[in-house]
C-alpha angles and dihedrals in degrees: 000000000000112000141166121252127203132183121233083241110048077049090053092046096052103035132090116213126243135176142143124253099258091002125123117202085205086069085049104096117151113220111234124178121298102033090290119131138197134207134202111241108174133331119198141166127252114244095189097122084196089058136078102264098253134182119215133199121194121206136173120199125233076244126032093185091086090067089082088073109075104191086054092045087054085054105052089050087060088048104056093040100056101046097032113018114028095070103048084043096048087040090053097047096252109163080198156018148180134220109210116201116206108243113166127345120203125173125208104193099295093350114092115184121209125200118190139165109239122209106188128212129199125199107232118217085259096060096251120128126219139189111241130222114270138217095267130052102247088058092086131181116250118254106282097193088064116175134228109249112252102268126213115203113215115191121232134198085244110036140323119283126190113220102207094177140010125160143094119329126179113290112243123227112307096018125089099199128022126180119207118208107186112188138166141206136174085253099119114243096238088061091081096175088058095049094047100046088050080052093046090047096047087050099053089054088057123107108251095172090046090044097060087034082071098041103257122150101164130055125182121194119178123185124212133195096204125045120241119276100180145007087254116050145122124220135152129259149154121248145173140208123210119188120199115226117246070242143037132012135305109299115251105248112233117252089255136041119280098226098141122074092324122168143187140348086025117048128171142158129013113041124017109236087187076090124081112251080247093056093051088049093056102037076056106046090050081057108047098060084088135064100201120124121263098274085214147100096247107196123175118259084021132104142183107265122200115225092236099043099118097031117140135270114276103240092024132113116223130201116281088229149033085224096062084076100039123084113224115277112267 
């Protein structure tokens, strides 16, 4: 088992502190599959000047004994990078990053030694990220010939959209099921109107009725202007989340998009709530420990998407089609 070790000390010296005001990161634990959780413990920058500049993120599970399975500890690492660390990283102009698993902590008076399994990312010329190959031979590189989802066009009254995913994601915080319907056009993201129409649209070919029948009561579409290029990538889109009432139908969507000061059960825009509140602390903490400008194209009622966002549940089977959830156009 080859690991990376780090002194309490070296950690103190590199890191930048952040908190919120009333918040414990000990209460910020970010739900994975099977009941097991994972919480962000510290994130720094190297200062080697002889080294790649590379952000790490340090994080211990609710229970270390999976660690023993490496196909689940891979994983895990996956896991935690797409959905906490690859977008502060991509933002900052990092060409690469680690992902350090808590293995075992000892103290020795003042001293605490921390022992982790790290899983490293590099960041490839055409924005795509990728695992690299460990130490040891069950650390394996991700699959570099990594293939485009199979895409499904659904025509539109107002254009043609590709649905590249749609299935079931994992439910936030007050809802049980959530479906996640991740589409693109050739509509460019900063023209917000026509995103949102294309969504409206979309949304309005969906199954309700079907939709609560199988015990949905979220739904997350998100629009994007490229196509995916790898597993691990950040672009830009317009979403939007729907919450079905305790009681009552599907709201009816306005007209036009409720970017401003919108609130449940329509969201849009700035800030994605299909992510747990500890998810968001720590996505936030790995990005504060640098003070370099957002590297990109911030435009309001648009946020940075990450490629995997709305991919499925693992363990769970999703539809074999986009069309399993769409009525027949009218």
């Amino acid at each position: 088992m080859a690991m990376r070790v780090v002194m309490t000390a070296l950690i103190a010296a590199l890191t930048m502190g952040f908190a919120f005001p009333g918040t414990a990161a000990e209460d910020n634990w970010i739900p994975l599959r099977d009941g097991l959780k994972a919480r962000f413990l510290t994130a720094f920058e190297n200062t080697d000047a002889d080294k790649p500049r590379t952000l790490f993120a340090n994080f211990v599970l609710s229970d270390t004994s999976v660690l023993a399975d490496h196909a689940r500890t891979i994983e895990i690492a996956d896991q935690l990078f797409g959905r906490i660390v690859l977008v502060p990283a991509d933002a900052k102009g990092f060409k690469r990053a680690v992902v350090n698993l808590l293995i075992s902590e000892t103290k020795t008076g003042a001293t605490t030694k921390q022992t982790f399994e790290d899983f490293a990312y590099a960041r490839g010329s055409n924005s795509v990220w990728l695992r690299q190959a460990g130490a040891q031979p069950w650390k394996t590189a991700q699959d570099a010939q990594w293939q485009q989802p199979q895409s499904e066009t659904v025509v539109l009254s107002v254009g043609t959209v590709y649905v590249d995913f749609a299935g079931e994601i994992f439910a936030p915080p007050g809802s049980k099921k959530a479906l996640g319907v991740e589409l693109r056009s050739s509509t460019p993201v900063g023209n917000i109107p026509g995103k949102y129409t294309e969504i409206k649209e979309l949304w309005g070919r969906l199954d309700h009725a079907k939709l609560t029948e199988q015990g949905f009561d979220f739904v997350h579409l998100e629009n994007y202007s490229e196509p995916l290029l790898g597993k691990f990538q950040v672009r830009q889109r317009v979403y939007l989340d729907i919450r079905r009432p305790d009681v009552g139908d599907w709201p009816t969507l306005p007209d036009t998009a409720p970017l401003d000061g919108a609130k449940d059960p329509l969201v849009a825009g700035i800030g994605s709530s299909v992510e747990d509140d500890a998810t968001r602390f720590a996505s936030a903490a790995v990005g504060s420990i640098v003070t370099v400008s957002n590297r990109s194209d911030a435009t309001k009622g648009v946020t940075t998407g990450v490629g995997i966002s709305s991919r499925g549940v693992p363990g769970k089977q999703k539809g074999p089609s986009a069309f399993d959830y769409l009525k027949s156009a009218q």
